[in-house]
N, C-alpha and C positions, 0 to 999 in steps of 0.2 A: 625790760632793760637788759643789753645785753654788757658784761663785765668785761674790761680790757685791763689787762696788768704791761703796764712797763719795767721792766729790771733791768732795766742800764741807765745810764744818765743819757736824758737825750729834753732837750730844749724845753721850755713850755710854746712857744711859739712853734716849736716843730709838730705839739700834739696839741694844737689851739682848736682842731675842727674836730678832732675826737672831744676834748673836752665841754665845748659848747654844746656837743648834741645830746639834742634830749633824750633821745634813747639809748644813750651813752652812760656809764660810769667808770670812772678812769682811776685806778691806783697806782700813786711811783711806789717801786719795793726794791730799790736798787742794793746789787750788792749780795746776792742772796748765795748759799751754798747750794750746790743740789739738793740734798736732801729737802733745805727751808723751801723751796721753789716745790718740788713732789708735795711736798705739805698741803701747802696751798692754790697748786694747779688747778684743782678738780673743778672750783667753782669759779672760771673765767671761760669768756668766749674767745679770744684773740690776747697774742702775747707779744710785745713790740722787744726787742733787742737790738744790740747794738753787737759787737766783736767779745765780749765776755762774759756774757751768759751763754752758756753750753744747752743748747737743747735737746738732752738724749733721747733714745727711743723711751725710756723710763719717764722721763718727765710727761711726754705725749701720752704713754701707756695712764699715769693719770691724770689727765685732761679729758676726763670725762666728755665734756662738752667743749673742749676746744677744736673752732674751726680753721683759725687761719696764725700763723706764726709770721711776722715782720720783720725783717730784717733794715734801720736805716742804711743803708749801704749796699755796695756792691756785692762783696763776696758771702760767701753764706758755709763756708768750713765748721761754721760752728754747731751747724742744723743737719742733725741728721735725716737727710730728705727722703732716704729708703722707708724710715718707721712713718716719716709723715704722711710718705704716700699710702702705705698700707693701712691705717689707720682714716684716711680719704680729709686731712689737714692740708688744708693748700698754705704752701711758704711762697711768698714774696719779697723781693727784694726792689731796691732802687737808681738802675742801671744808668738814669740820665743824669743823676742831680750832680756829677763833679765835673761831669763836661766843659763847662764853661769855665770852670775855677780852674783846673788843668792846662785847660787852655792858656788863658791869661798865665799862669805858670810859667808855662812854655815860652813864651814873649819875652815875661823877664828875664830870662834866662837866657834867650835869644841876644836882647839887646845888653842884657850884664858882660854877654862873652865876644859883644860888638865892640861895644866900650869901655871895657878892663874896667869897671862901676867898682868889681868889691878889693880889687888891687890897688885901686886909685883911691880910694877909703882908707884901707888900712897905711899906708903911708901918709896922707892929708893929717890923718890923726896921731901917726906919731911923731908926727913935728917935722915932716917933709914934704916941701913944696917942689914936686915936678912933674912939669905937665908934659915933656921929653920922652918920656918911660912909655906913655900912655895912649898915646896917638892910634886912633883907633877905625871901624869905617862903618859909612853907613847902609841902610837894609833892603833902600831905594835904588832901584835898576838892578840887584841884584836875583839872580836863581836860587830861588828855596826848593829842595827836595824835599817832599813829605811822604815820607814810607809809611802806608796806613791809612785810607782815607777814608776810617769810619768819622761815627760822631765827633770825637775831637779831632783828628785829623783834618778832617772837613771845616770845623769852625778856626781851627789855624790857618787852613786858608782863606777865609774870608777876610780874617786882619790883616793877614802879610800883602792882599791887593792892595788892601787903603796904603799899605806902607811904599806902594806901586813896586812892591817884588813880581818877580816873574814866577810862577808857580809849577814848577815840574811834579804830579803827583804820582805814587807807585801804588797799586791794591791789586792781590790777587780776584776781587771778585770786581774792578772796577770797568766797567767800559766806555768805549770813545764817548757814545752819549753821552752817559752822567759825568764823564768830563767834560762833553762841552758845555753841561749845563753848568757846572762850577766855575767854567773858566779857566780851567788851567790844562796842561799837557799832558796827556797820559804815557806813562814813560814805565821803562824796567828799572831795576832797579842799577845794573852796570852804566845806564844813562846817567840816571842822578849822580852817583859815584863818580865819576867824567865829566860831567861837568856842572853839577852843584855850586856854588859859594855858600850857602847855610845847607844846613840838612838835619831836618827834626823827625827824630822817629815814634809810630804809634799805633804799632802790632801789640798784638800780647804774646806772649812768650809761649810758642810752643819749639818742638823738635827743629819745625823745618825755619823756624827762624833764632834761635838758639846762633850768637855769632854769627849772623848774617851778615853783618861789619867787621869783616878781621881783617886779618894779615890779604889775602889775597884781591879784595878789595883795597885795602890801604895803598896800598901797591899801585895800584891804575888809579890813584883820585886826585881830584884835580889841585893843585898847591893851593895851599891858605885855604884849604876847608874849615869851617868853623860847626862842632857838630853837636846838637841837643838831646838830652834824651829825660823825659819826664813821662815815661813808659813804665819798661820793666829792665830790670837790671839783668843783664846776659843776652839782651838782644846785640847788642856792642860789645866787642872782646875786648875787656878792660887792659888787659897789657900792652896786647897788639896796640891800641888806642897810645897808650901814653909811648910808646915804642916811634909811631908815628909822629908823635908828636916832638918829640927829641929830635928826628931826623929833620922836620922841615917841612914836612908834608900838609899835617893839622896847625892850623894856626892858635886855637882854642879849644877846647871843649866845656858844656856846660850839663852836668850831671844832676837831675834830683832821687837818682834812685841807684841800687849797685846789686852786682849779683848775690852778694851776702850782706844782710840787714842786721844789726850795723856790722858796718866796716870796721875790718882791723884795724886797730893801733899805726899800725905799719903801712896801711891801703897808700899804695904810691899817685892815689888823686890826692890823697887830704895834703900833702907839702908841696906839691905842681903848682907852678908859679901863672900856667898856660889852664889850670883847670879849676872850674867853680862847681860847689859841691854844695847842697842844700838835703836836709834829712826826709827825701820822701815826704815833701810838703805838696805834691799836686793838687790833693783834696783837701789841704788846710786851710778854709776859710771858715766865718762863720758864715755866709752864704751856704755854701755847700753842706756843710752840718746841717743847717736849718732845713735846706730843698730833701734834703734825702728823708727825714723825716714827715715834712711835711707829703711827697711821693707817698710814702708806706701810709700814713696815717688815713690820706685821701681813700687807696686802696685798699686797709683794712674796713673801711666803713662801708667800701661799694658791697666787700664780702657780704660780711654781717647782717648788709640789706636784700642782700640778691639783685644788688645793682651789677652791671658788666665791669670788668676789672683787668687790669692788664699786670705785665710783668712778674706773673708766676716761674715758676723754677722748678717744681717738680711734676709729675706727671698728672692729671688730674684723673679722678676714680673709673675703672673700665670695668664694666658687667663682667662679674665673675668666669661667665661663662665662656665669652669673648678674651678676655684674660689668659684661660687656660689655651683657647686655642692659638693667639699671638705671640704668646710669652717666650717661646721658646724659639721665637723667629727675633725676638729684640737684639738679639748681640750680634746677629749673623746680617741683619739689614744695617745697623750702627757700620759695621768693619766694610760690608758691600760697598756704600758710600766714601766712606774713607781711603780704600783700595783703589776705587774711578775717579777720587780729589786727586790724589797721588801721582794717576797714570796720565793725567791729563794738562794739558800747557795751556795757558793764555787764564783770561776771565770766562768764568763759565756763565753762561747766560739762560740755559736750560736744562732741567735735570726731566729725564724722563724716569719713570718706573712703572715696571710690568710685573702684573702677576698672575702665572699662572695654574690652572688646577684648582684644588677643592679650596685656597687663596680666594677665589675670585666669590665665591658667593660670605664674606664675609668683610665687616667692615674695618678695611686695614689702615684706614687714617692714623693711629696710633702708630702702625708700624711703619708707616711714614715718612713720621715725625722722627723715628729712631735715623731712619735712613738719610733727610736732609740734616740732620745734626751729622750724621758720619761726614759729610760732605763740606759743611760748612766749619765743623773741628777743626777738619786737619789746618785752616789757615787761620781763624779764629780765635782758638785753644777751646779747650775742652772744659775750662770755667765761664767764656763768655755764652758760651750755645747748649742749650738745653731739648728736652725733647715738647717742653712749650712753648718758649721760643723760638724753634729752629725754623717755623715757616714763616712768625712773622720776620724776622731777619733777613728769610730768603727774599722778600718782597721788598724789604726796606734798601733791598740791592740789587733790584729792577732783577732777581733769575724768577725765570718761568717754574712752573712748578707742572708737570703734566703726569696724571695717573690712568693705565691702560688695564684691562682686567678680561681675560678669556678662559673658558674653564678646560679646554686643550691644551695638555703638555705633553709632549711624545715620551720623552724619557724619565721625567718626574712626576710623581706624585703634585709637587709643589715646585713652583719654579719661580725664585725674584731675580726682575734682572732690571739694573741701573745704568742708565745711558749717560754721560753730559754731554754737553755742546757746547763747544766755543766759537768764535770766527773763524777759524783755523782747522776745527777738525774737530770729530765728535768719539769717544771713547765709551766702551759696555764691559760692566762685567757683572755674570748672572753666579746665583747660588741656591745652595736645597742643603733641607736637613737629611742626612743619611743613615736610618738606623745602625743603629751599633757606632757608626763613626763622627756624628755631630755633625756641626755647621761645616759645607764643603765652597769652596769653588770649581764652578764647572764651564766658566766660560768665561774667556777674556777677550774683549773681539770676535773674532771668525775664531778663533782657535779653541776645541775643547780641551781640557785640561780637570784634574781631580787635586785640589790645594787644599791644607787644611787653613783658614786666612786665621793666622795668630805668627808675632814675632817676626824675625827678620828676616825678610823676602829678598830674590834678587830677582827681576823679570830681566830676560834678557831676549830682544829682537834676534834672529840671523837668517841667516840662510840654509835651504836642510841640505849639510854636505859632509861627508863621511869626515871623523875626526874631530870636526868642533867642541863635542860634548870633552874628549880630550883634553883641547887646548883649553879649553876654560877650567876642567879642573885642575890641570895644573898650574895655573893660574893663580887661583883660589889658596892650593897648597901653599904653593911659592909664600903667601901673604897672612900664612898662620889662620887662613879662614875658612873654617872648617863645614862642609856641607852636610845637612841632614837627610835632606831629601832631593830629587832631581824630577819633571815633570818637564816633559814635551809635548806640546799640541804643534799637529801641524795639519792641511788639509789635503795637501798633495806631494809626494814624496820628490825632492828635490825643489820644492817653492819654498816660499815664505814660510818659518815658524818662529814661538815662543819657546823661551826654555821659562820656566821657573823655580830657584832653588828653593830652599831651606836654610838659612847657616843660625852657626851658633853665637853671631855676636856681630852685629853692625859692619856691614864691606867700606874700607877706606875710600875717600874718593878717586883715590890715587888707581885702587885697585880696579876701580868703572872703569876709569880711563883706559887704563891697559888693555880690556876686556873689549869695550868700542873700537879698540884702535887693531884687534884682529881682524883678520883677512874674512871677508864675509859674515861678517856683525855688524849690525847697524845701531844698535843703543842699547845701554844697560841703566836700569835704574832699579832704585833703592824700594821698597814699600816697608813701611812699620806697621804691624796691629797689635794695638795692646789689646 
């Protein structure tokens, strides 16, 4: 019989197939301190939680016999996935079950901010009848933008057809295909912005979409925008937004989430007469409670059987031996990918990687995996993409995945080098570990180069002509942004090169611009590596 402890509250119909099997015993212990959970860890096989039970490396260290850790839901902050991995505990979580219920969210919220629903309420009920105030339109012939065309993304468009909207979609990894096969327009996102009448977003929050809807967007969009967000809170800049909104520009907005949880007292949505504000209810159904347990439970049981299993989160166990020789290539293949997301425009449709050297007689699947999560991160965030997930994701988003391996490298030892591909044009950039000085970059394109890939990068295009190096840093000065390092690759003296800086803190955009806008430069752009 194998033992499964639950310590959170979580449905009995969420753990009905755990409980019915026979080679199942199930105890609820909700509630438990660390310490009480250590107590009694040691004699279970699988441990289901929800968001308040903390599973330290401690707890796992006694779990003797525990294999697998559950998580109902999406995030997993509470699991320490470093000890689980070393300890060979696979944690799983439940990525699909709010889809639908976020969805439908979205809609309400869609149509509440159509219909002025919770303005038109609260006056009905305090003993005012006008239906003057309220006049409102409808969803039919309309352009919805949808920024995000993952899982939910994706099923908001299927409803807003029946609703016969017109569907402008925007996704970094999307292409014309899998737009045509949804139906709708494949678009950037200053499109939508231009000419939208709703617009619902459903990124996850990283850097490069952090305020992706501010001030300079609000600016160019098209009047009487009405705009949703049942995402994440700081993908929309909430001031810029209501700023907008005062001038004439947004006609409504309708928010279930904000950049700080909860909102102040003072948050200038909660009294906006133009804005609907609901607590982070995306995944509040009992539907969605029920599906996400019922996901884990399904999949703790395949564990426990040695049945096939999906939706793991942490690495799963690598031959020690393999281990040592990988290990030290994981952060430097993660940032590789992240660095060629970065450099690269359009949807990426193929990710090439090469390895070569004493790389090539060993099995670098794993290191891989490190490298299409760098890749799929940067647009993603760095909670949705894992290093077990990242290749089914890449697939579930029609990119090629192609691995090349030769045991000649002229000048390394080891040599990984990561290509993408778009419609448009394809971008490389290769790296080696360097004794003494760690993970290096040594090639970006045609151009050799020595970068250490951590922090804030400036790649800058030009032309190789006496002075430039100059004009850009006093440039840089002029804007308090201070350079660490400087790195040119070029191939021929007076052609094409890259510069690459170093600074100590995020370039303005203001500051690109200037930088582009001299005489024989052709682009500068930003890279981050944590």
């Amino acid at each position: 019989m194998f033992k499964v402890l639950v310590s959170d509250p979580i449905s009995d119909l969420g753990i009905q197939k755990l409980v019915e099997a026979t080679d199942v015993a199930v105890d609820k212990k909700p509630d438990l301190s660390e310490d009480e959970l250590i107590a009694v860890i040691g004699e279970y096989d699988a441990l289901l939680v929800r968001s308040q039970t903390r599973v330290t490396a401690r707890v796992m260290e006694a779990g003797k016999q525990l294999k697998v850790v559950g998580r109902a839901g999406v995030g997993v902050d509470n699991i320490d996935l470093e000890a689980a991995t070393q300890r060979g505990i696979i944690v799983i979580n439940a990525p699909d079950g709010n889809t639908i219920t976020t969805c439908e969210h979205t809609f309400a919220m869609m149509m509440a901010v159509a219909r002025h629903i919770p303005q038109a309420y609260l006056k009905t009920v305090g003993g005012v009848w006008d239906r003057k105030s309220f006049v409102g339109v409808e969803l039919r012939g309309k352009v919805l933008g949808v920024l995000g065309m993952g899982r939910i993304g994706s099923e908001v468009a299927k409803r807003a057809k029946a609703f016969g909207m017109d569907i402008w979609g925007y996704d970094p990894f999307m292409t014309e295909e899998r737009a045509e096969q949804l139906g709708i327009r494949l678009s950037t996102v200053d499109d939508i912005v231009r000419n939208a009448d709703f617009m619902t977003v459903h990124t996850p929050l990283t850097p490069e979409t952090r305020h992706m809807i501010g001030s300079a967007q609000f600016e160019v969009m098209k009047k009487g925008m009405r705009i949703v967000n049942c995402a994440r809170g700081g993908i929309i800049d909430e001031l810029a937004l209501v700023e907008a909104i005062d001038q004439g520009i947004v006609a409504g907005a309708a928010f279930d989430v904000f950049e700080v949880e909860p909102p102040a007292a003072d948050h200038p949505f909660l009294n906006h007469p133009k804005i609907i504000v609901t607590p982070h209810l995306g995944a509040s159904t009992v539907e969605a409670q029920e599906n996400v347990a019922i996901d884990v439970s399904e999949q703790v049981l395949n564990i426990l059987r040695d049945a096939p299993f999906t939706n793991a989160v942490n690495m799963p166990p690598i031959p020690a031996t393999l281990l040592k020789t990988l290990q030290p290539y994981f952060a430097l293949g993660e940032k590789l990918g992240s660095f060629a997301a970065q450099l690269t425009e359009g949807a990426v449709s193929e990710i090439k990687v090469s390895y070569s050297g004493e790389l090539a007689d060993v099995d670098t699947q794993p290191l891989t995996r490190y490298i299409v999560r760098g890749v799929l991160a940067h647009h993603l965030g760095r909670e949705q993409v894992n290093v077990v997930n990242s290749m089914h994701l890449a697939k579930e988003r029609s990119v090629n995945i192609i691995v090349n391996k030769t045991k000649e490298s002229r000048d390394f030892t080891n040599l990984v080098s990561v290509s993408l591909r778009t419609k448009t044009e394809e971008r490389l950039v290769a790296g080696t570990l360097l004794t003494g000085y760690g993970p290096r970059v040594v090639q970006i394109d045609k151009f050799p180069v020595d970068v250490a890939p951590e922090g804030n990068l400036v790649l800058v295009s030009h032309n190789d002509k006496p002075g430039i190096i100059g004009k850009i840093g006093t440039l840089f000065g002029n804007n308090d942004v201070n350079i660490a390092t400087m790195q040119v690759g070029r191939q021929l003296a007076g052609g094409s090169a890259i510069m690459v800086l170093t600074v100590d803190k995020a370039a303005p955009k203001e500051l690109l611009a200037e930088v582009t806008a001299l005489p024989d430069l052709n682009k500068a752009k930003e890279i981050i590596l944590y």
